[in-house]
Chimera marker file (.cmm) of the C-alpha trace (Angstrom):
<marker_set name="trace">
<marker id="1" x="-54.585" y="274.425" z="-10.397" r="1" g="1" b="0" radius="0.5"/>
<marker id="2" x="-57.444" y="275.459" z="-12.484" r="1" g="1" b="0" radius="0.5"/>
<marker id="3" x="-60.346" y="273.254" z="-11.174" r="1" g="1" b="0" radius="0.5"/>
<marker id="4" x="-61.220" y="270.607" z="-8.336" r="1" g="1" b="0" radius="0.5"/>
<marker id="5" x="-63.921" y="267.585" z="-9.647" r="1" g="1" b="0" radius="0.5"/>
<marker id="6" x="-64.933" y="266.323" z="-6.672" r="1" g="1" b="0" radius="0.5"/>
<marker id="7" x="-66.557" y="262.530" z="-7.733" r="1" g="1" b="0" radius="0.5"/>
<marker id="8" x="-68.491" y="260.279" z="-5.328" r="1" g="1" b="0" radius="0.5"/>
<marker id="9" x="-68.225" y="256.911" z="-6.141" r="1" g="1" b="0" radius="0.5"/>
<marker id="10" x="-70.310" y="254.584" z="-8.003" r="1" g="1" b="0" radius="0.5"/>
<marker id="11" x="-73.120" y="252.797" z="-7.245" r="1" g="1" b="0" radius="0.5"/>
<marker id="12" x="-71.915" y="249.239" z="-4.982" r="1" g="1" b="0" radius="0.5"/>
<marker id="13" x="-72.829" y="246.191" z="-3.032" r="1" g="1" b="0" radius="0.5"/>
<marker id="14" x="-71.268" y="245.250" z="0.021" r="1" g="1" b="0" radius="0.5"/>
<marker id="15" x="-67.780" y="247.020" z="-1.114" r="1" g="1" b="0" radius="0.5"/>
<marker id="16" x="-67.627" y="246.813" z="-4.469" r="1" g="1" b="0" radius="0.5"/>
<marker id="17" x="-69.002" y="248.236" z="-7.499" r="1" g="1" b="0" radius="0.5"/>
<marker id="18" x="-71.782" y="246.896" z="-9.210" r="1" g="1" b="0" radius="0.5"/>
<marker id="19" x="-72.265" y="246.448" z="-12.585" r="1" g="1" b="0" radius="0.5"/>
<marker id="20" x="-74.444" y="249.217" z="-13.314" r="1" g="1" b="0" radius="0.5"/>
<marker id="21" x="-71.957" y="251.389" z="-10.883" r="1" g="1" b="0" radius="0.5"/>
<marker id="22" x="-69.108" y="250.520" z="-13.275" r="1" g="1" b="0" radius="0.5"/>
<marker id="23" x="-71.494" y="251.331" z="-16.276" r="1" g="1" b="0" radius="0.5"/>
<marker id="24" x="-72.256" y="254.773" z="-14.355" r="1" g="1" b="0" radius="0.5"/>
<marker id="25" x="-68.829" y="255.363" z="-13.682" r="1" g="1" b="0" radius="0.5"/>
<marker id="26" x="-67.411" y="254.683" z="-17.280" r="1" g="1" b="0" radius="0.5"/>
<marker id="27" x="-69.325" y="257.427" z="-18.453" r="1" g="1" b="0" radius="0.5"/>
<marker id="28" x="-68.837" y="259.478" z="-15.979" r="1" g="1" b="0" radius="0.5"/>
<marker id="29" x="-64.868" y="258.776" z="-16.672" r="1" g="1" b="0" radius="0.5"/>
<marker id="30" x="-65.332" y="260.306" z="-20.441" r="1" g="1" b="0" radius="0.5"/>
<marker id="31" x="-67.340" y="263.328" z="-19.234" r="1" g="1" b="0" radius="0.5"/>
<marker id="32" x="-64.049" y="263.733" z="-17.061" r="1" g="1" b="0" radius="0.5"/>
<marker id="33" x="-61.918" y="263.407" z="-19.885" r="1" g="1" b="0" radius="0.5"/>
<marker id="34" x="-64.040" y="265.902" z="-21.791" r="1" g="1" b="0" radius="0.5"/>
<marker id="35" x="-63.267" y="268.997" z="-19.546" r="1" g="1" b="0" radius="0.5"/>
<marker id="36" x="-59.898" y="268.216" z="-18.641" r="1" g="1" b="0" radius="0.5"/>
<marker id="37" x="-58.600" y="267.388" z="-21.834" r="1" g="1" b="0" radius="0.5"/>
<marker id="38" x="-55.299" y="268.213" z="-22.622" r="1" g="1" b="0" radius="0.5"/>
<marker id="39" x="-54.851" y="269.363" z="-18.904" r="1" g="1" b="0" radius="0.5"/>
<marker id="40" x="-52.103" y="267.584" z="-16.571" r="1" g="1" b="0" radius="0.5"/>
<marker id="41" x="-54.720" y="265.379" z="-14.218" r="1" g="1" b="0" radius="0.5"/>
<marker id="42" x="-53.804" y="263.924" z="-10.565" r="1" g="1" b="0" radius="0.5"/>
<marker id="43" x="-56.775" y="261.754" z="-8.455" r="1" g="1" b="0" radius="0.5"/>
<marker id="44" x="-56.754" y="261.154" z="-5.207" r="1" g="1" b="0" radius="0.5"/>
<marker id="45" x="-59.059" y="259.012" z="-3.756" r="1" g="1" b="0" radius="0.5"/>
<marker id="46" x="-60.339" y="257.093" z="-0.754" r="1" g="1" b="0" radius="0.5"/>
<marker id="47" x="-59.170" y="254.001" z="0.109" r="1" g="1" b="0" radius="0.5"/>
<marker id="48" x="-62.279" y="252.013" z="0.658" r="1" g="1" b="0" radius="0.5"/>
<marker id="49" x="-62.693" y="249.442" z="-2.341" r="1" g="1" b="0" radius="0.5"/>
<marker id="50" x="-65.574" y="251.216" z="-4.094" r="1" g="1" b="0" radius="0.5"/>
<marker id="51" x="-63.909" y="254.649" z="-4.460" r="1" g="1" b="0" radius="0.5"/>
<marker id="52" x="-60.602" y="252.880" z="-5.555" r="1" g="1" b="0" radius="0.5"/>
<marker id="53" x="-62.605" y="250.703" z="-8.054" r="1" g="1" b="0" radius="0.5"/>
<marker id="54" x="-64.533" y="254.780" z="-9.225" r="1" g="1" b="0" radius="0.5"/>
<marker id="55" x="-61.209" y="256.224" z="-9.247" r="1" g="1" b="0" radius="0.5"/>
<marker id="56" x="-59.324" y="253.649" z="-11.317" r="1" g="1" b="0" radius="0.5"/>
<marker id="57" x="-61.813" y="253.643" z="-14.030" r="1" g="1" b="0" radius="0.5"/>
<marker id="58" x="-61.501" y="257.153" z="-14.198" r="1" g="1" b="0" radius="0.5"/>
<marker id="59" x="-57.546" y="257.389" z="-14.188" r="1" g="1" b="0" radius="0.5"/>
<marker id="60" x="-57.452" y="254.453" z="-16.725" r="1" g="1" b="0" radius="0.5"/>
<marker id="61" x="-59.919" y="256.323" z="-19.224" r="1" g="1" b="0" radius="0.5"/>
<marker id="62" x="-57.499" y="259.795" z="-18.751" r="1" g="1" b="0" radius="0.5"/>
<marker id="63" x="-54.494" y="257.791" z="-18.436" r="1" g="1" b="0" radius="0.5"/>
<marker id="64" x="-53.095" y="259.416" z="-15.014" r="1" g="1" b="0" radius="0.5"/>
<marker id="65" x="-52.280" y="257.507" z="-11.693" r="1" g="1" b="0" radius="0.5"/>
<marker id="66" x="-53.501" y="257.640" z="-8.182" r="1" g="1" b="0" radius="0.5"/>
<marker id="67" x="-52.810" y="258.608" z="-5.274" r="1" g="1" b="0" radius="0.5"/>
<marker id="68" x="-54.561" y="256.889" z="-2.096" r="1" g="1" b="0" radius="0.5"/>
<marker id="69" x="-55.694" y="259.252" z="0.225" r="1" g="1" b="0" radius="0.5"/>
<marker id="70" x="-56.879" y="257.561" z="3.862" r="1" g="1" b="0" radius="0.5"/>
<marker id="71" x="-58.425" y="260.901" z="5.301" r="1" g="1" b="0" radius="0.5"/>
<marker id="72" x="-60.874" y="260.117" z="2.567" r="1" g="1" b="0" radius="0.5"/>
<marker id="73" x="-63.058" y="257.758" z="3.921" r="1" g="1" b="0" radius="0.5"/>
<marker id="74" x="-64.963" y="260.213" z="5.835" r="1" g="1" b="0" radius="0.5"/>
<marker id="75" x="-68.187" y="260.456" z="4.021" r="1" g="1" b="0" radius="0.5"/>
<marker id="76" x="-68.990" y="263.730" z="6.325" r="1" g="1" b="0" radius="0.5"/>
<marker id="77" x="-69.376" y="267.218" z="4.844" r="1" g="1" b="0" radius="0.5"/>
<marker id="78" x="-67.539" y="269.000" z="7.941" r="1" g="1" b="0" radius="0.5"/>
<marker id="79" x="-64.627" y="266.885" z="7.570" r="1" g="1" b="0" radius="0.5"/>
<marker id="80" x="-63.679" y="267.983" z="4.076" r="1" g="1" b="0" radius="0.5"/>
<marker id="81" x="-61.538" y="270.670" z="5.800" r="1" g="1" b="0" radius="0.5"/>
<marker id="82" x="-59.197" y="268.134" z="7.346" r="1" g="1" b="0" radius="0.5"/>
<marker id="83" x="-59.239" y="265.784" z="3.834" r="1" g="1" b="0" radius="0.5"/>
<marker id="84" x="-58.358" y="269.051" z="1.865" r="1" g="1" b="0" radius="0.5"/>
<marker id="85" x="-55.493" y="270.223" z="3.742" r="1" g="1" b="0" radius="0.5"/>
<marker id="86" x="-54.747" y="266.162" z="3.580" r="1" g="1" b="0" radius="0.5"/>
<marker id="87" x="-54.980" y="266.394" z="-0.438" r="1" g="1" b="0" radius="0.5"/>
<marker id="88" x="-52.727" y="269.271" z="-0.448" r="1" g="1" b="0" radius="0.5"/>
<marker id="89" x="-50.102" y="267.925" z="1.182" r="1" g="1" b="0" radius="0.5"/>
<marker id="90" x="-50.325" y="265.230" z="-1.407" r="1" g="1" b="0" radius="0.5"/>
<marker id="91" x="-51.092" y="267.437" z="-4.610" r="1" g="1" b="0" radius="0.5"/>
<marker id="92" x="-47.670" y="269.985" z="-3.151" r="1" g="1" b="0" radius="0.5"/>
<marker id="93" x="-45.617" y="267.642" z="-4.745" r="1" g="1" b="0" radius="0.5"/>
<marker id="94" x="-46.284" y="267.759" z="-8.217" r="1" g="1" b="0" radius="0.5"/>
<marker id="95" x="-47.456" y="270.652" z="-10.947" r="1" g="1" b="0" radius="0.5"/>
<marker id="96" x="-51.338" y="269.645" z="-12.483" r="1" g="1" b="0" radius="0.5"/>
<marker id="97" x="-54.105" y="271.761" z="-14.278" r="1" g="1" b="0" radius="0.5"/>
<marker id="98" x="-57.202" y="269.226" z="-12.334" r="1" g="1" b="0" radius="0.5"/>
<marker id="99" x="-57.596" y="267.538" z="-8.942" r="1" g="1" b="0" radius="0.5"/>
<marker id="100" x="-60.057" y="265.155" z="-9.439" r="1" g="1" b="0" radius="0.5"/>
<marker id="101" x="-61.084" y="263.297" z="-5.694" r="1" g="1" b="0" radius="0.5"/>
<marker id="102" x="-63.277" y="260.450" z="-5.049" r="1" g="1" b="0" radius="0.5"/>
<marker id="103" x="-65.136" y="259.886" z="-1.768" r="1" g="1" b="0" radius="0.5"/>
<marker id="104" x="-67.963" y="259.275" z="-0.083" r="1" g="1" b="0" radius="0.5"/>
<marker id="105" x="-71.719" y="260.841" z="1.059" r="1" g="1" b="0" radius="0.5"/>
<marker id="106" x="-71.580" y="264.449" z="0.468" r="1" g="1" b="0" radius="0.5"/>
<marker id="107" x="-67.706" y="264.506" z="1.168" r="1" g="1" b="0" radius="0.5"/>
<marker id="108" x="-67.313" y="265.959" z="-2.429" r="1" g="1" b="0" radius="0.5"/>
<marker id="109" x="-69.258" y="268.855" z="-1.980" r="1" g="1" b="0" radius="0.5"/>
<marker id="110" x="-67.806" y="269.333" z="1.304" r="1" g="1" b="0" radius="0.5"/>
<marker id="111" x="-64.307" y="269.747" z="-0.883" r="1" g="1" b="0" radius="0.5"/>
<marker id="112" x="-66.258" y="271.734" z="-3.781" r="1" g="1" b="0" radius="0.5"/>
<marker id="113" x="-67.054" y="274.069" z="-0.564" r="1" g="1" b="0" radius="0.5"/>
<marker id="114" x="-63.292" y="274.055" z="1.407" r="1" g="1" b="0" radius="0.5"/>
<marker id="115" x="-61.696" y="274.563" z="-2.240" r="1" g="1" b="0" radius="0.5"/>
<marker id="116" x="-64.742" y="277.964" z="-2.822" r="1" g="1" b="0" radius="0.5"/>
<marker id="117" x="-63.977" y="279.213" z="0.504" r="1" g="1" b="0" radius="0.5"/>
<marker id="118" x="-60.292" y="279.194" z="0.183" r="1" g="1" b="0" radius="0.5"/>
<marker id="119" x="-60.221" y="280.814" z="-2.908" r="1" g="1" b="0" radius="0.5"/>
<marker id="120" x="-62.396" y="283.441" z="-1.757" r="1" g="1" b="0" radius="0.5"/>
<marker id="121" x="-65.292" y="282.412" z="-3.826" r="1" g="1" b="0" radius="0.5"/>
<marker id="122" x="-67.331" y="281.929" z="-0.637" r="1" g="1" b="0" radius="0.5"/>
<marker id="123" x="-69.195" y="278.548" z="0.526" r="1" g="1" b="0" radius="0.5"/>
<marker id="124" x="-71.201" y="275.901" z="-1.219" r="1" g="1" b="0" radius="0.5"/>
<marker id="125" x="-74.289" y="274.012" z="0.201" r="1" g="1" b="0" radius="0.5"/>
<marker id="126" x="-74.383" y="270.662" z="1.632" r="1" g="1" b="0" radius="0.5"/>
<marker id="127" x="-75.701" y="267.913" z="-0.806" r="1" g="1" b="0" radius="0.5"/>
<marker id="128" x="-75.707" y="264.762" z="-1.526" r="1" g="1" b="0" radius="0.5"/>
<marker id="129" x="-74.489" y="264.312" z="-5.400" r="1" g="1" b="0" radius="0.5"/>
<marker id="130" x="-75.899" y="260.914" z="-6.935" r="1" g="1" b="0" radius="0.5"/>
<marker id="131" x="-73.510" y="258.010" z="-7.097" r="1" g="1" b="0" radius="0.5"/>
<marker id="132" x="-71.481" y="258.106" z="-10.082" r="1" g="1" b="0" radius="0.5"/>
<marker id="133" x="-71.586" y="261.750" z="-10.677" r="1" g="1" b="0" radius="0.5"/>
<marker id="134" x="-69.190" y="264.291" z="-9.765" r="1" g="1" b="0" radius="0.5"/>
<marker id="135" x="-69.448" y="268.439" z="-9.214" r="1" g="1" b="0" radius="0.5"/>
<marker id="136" x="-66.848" y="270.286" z="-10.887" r="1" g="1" b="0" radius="0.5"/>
<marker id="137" x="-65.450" y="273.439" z="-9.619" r="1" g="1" b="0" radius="0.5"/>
<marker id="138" x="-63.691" y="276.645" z="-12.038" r="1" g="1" b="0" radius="0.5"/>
<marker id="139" x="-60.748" y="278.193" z="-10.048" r="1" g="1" b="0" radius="0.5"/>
<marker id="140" x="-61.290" y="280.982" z="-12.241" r="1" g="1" b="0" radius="0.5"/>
<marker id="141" x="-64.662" y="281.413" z="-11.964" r="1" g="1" b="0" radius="0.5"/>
<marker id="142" x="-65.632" y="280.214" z="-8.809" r="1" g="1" b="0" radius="0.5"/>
<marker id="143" x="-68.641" y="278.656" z="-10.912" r="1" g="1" b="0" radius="0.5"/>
<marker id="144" x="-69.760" y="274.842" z="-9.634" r="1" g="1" b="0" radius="0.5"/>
<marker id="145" x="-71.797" y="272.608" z="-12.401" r="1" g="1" b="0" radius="0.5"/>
<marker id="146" x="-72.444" y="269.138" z="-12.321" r="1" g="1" b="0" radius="0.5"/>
<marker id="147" x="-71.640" y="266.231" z="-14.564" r="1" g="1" b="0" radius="0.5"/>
<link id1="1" id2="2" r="1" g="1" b="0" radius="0.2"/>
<link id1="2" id2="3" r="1" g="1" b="0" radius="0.2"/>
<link id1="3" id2="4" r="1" g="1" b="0" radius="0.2"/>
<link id1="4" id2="5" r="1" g="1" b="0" radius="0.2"/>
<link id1="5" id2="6" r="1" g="1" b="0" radius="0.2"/>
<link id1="6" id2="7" r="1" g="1" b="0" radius="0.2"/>
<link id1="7" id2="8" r="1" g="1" b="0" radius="0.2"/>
<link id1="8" id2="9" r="1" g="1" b="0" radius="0.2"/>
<link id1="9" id2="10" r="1" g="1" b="0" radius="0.2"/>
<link id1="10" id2="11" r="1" g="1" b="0" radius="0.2"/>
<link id1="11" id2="12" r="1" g="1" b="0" radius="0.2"/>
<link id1="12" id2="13" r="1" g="1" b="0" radius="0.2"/>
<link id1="13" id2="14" r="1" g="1" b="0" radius="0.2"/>
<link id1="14" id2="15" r="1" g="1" b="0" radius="0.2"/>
<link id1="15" id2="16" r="1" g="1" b="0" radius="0.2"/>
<link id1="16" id2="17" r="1" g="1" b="0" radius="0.2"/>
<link id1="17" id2="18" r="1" g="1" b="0" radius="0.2"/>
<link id1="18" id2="19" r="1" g="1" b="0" radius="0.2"/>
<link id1="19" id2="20" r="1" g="1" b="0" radius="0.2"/>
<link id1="20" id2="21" r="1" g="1" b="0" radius="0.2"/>
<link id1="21" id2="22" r="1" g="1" b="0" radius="0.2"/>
<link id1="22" id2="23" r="1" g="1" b="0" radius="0.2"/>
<link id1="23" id2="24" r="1" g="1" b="0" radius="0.2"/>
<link id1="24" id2="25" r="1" g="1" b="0" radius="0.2"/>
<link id1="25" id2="26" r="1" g="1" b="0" radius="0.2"/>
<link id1="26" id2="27" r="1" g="1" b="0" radius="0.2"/>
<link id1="27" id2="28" r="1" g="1" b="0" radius="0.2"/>
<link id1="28" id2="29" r="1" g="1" b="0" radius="0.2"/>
<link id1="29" id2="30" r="1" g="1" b="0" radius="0.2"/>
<link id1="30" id2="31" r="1" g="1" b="0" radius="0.2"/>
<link id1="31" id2="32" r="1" g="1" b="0" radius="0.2"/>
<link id1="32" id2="33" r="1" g="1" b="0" radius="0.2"/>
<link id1="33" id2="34" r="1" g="1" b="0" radius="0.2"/>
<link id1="34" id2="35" r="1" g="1" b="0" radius="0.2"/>
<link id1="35" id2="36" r="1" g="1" b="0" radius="0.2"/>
<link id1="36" id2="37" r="1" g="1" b="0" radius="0.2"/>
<link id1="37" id2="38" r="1" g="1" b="0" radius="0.2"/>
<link id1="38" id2="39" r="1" g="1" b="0" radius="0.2"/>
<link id1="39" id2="40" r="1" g="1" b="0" radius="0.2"/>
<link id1="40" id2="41" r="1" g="1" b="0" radius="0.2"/>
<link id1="41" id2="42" r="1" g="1" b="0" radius="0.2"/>
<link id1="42" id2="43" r="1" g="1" b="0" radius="0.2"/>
<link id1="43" id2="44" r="1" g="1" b="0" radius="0.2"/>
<link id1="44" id2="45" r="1" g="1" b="0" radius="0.2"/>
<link id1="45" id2="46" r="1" g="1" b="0" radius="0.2"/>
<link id1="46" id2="47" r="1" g="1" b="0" radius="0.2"/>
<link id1="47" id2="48" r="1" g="1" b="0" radius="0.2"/>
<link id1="48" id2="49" r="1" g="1" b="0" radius="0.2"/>
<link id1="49" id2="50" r="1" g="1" b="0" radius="0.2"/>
<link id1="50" id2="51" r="1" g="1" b="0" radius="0.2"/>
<link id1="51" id2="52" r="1" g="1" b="0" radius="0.2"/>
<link id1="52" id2="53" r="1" g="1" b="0" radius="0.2"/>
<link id1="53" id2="54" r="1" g="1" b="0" radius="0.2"/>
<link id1="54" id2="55" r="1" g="1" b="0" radius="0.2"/>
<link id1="55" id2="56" r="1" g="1" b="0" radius="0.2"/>
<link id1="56" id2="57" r="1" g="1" b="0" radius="0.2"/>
<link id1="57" id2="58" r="1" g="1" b="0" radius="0.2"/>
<link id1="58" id2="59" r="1" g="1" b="0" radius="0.2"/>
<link id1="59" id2="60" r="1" g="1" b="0" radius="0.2"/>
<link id1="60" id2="61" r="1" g="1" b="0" radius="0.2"/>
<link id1="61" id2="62" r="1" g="1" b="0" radius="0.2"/>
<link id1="62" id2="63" r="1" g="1" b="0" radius="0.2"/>
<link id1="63" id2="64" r="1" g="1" b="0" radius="0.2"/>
<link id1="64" id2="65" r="1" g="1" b="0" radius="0.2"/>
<link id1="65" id2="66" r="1" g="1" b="0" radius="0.2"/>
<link id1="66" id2="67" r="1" g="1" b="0" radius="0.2"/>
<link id1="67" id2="68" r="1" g="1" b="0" radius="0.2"/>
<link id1="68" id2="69" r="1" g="1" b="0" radius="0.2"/>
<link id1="69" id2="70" r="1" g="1" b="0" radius="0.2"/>
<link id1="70" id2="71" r="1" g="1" b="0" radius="0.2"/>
<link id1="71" id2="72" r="1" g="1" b="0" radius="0.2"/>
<link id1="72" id2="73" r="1" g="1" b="0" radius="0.2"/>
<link id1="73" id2="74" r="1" g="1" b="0" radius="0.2"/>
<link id1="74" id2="75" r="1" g="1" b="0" radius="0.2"/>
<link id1="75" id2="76" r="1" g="1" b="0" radius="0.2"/>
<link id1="76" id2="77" r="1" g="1" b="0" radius="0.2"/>
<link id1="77" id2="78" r="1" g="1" b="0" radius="0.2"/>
<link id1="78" id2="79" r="1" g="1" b="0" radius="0.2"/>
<link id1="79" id2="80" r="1" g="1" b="0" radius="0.2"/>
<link id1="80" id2="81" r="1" g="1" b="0" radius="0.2"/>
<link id1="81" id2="82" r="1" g="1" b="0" radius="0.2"/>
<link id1="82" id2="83" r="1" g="1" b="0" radius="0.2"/>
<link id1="83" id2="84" r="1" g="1" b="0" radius="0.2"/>
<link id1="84" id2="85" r="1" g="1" b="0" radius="0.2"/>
<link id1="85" id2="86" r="1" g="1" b="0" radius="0.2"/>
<link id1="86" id2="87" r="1" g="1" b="0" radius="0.2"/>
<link id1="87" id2="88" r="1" g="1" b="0" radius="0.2"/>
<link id1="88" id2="89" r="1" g="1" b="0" radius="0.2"/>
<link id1="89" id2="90" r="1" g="1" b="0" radius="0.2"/>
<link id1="90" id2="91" r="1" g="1" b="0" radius="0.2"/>
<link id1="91" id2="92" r="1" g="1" b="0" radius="0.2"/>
<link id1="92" id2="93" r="1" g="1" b="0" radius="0.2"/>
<link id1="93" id2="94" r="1" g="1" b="0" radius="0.2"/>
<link id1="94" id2="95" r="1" g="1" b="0" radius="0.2"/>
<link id1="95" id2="96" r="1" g="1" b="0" radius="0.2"/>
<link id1="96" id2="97" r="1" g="1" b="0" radius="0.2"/>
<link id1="97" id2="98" r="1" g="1" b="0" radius="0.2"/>
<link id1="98" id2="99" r="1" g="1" b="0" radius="0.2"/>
<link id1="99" id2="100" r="1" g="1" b="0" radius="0.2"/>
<link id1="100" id2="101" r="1" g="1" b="0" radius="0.2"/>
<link id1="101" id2="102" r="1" g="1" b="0" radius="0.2"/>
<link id1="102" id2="103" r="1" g="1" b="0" radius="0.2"/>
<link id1="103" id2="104" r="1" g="1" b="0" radius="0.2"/>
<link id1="104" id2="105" r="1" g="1" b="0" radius="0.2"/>
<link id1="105" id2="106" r="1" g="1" b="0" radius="0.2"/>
<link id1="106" id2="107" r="1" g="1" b="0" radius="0.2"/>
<link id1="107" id2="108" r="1" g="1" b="0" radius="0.2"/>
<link id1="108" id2="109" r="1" g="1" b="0" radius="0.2"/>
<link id1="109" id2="110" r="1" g="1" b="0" radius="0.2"/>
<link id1="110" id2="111" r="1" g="1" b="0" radius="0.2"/>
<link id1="111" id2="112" r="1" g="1" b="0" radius="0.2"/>
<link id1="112" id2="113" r="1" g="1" b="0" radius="0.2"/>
<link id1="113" id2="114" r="1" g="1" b="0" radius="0.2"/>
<link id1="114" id2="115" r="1" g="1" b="0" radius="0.2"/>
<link id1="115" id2="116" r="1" g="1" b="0" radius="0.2"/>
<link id1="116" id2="117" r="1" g="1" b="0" radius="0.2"/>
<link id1="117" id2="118" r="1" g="1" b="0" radius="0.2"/>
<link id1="118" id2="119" r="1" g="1" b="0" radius="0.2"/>
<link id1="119" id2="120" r="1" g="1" b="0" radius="0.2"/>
<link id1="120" id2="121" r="1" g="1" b="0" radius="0.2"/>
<link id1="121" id2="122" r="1" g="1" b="0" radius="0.2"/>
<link id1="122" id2="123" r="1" g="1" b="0" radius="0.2"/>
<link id1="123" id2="124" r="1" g="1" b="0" radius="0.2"/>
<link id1="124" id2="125" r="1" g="1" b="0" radius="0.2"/>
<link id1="125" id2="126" r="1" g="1" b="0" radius="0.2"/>
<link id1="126" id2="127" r="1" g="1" b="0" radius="0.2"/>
<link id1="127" id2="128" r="1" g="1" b="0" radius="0.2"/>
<link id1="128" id2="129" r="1" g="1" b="0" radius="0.2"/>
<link id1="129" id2="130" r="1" g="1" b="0" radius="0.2"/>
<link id1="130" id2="131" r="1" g="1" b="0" radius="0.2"/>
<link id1="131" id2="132" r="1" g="1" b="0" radius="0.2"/>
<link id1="132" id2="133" r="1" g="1" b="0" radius="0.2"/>
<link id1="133" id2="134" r="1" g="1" b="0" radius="0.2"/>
<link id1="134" id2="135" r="1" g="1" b="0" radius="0.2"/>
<link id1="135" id2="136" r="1" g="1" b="0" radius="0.2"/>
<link id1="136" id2="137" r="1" g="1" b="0" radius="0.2"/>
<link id1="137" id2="138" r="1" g="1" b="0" radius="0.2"/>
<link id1="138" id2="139" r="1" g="1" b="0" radius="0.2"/>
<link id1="139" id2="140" r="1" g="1" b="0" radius="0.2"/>
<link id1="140" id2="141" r="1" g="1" b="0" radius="0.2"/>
<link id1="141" id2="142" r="1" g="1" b="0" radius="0.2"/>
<link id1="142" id2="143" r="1" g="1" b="0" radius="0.2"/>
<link id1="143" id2="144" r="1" g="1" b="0" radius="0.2"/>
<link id1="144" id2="145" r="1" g="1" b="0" radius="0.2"/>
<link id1="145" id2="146" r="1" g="1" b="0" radius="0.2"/>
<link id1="146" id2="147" r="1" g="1" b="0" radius="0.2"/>
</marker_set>
């Protein structure tokens, strides 16, 4: 695996997207497909209706499936632990260049920071990413940006 995007999902209303979350989300899905091009993609997501609705735009515009992850819907930063070793189990099973997750809160930089710290890259601090946007981690590197 060369890098982890960790996305939180768009922006909603009651469970589901809006219409400016899908908006936010579409282009989100093409900066996505801009740094993982012609890499072997898997997402895993939450299974709470407005990360499934993020996580299918983004697997339609790369053209990879999903994989529904339940451990997920914790939108806590201390929990990513447990929803990592959850992914892997999950991921295990097949051969990809980019993870790409969608969750909640600052879940995704709770995974940014599991994924750092188990690579020996050290931690990353807690915070809250915007909805719509994701943080996207270099195995290689250790380096974190945001798109």
């Amino acid at each position: 695996m060369k890098k982890v995007i960790a996305v939180r999902h768009g922006r909603y209303s009651g469970s589901s997207l809006t219409s400016r979350g899908v908006a936010d989300v579409e282009v989100l899905a093409k900066q996505v497909g801009r740094v993982t091009e012609d890499e072997t993609v898997v997402v895993v997501h939450s299974t709470l209706t407005r990360a499934v609705e993020t996580a299918e735009i983004i697997a339609t515009q790369l053209g990879v499936s999903l994989i529904a992850c339940r451990e997920m819907q914790s939108d806590e930063y201390y929990d990513a632990p447990r929803i990592v070793e959850s992914i892997q189990e999950l991921v295990d099973l097949g051969k990809f260049d980019v993870l790409v997750t969608v969750g909640h809160y600052d879940a995704p930089a709770g995974i940014i920071h599991s994924y750092k710290e188990s690579n020996g890259f050290g931690g990353f601090p807690c915070q809250v990413i915007e909805k719509g946007r994701a943080l996207v981690l270099d195995l290689s590197s250790g380096s974190v940006d945001e798109l």
